[in-house]
Every structure is written in structure tokens, then in C-alpha cells.
C-alpha positions in Angstrom: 14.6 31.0 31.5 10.9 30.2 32.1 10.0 26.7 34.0 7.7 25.9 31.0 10.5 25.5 28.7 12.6 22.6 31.0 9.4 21.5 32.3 7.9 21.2 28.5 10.9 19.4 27.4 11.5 17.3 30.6 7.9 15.7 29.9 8.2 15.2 25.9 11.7 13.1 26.5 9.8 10.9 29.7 12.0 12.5 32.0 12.0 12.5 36.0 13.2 15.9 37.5 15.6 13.1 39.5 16.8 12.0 36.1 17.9 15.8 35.2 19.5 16.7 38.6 21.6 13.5 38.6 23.0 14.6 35.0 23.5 18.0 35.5 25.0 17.4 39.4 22.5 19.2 41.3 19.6 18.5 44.0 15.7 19.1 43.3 15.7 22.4 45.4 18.6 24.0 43.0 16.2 22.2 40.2 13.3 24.6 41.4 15.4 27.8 42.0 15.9 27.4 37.9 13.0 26.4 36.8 10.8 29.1 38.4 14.0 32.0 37.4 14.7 32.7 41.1 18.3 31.9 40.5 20.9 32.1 37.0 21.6 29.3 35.8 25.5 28.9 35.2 27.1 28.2 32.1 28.0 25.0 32.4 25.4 23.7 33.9 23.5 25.4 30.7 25.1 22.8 28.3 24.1 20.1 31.2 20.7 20.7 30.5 20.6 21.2 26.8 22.5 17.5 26.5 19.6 15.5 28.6 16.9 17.3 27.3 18.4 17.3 23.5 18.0 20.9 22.7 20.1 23.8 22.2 21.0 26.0 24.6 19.2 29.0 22.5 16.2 27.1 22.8 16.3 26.6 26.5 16.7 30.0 26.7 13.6 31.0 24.8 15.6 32.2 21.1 14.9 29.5 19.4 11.5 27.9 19.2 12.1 24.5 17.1 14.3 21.3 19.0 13.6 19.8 15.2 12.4 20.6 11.4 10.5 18.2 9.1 10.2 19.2 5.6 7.2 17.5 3.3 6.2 18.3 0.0 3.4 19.4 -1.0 1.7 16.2 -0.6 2.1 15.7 3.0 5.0 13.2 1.8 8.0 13.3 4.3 11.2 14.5 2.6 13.4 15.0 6.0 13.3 15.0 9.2 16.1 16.7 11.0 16.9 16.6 14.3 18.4 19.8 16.8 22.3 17.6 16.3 21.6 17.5 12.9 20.4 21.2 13.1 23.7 22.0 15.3 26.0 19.7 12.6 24.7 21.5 9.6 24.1 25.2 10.6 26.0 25.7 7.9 24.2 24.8 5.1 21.3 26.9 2.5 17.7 25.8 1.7 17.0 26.6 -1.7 13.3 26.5 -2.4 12.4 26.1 -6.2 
């Protein structure tokens, strides 16, 4: 997992690193070690991370690029705006473009 993807997302929400370690139950040195790939960061502690920084996990780890998707028409006029939960809650849907 590269730093630039918690780091990125840490800064977007307005989030301290002292914010993240609190949630996710660990100190600023462990913090580091993941952020810079020089230790694994544990399953559990995967989901941590994905909660406070509102992303999916596939997205922290660099397989998804996207945390949300807007759709406009062709006018610039805003038809939806949906959210990574909303993304999560309705994987299961199709876009049909006609």
C-alpha cells in the first residue's frame, strides 16, 4: 500500500494522523511503518482504515481508483452523485446507457 494513498485521503477528509491512529488502535510509529510499506498492514486493521477514511478497502489498496462517481448529462447538469457506501450498497446494480 503506498503512503500517497492514506496520506491523499487523510488530507481530503481534514484528518490528523492522531485522528487515524486513535481509530484504528495504533501509535504514529506503527502509522509510519504502513504508510511508507515497511510493514503489512493486518486485516482488521485494513477495514479500520477504510471506515475513517470512507473508502474501500480495494481502493486503499491501489485496485480501485474512485472513493465516488458523479454522473451529468450532457449538459454539465448533475444527475447523481454517489458516494463509495452507496457504491458498496448497490454493487449490484447495471448502468444502461441509451
Amino acid at each position: 500500500m503506498s503512503n500517497s494513498i492514506i496520506e491523499k485521503r487523510r488530507k481530503v477528509l481534514g484528518l490528523s494522523r492522531e485522528d487515524i491512529c486513535k481509530y484504528v488502535g495504533i501509535c504514529l510509529k506503527t502509522y509510519y511503518l504502513y504508510t511508507v510499506a515497511q510493514k503489512a498492514i493486518p486485516s482488521d486493521r485494513l477495514i479500520k482504515f477504510s471506515e475513517i477514511l470512507k473508502c474501500s478497502t480495494d481502493y486503499l489498496l491501489g485496485i480501485k481508483k474512485y472513493t465516488q462517481i458523479t454522473v451529468t448529462d450532457n449538459k454539465g447538469i448533475l444527475l447523481a452523485d454517489i458516494s463509495q457506501n452507496e457504491i458498496i450498497e448497490h454493487r449490484n446494480c447495471k448502468v444502461i446507457l441509451t
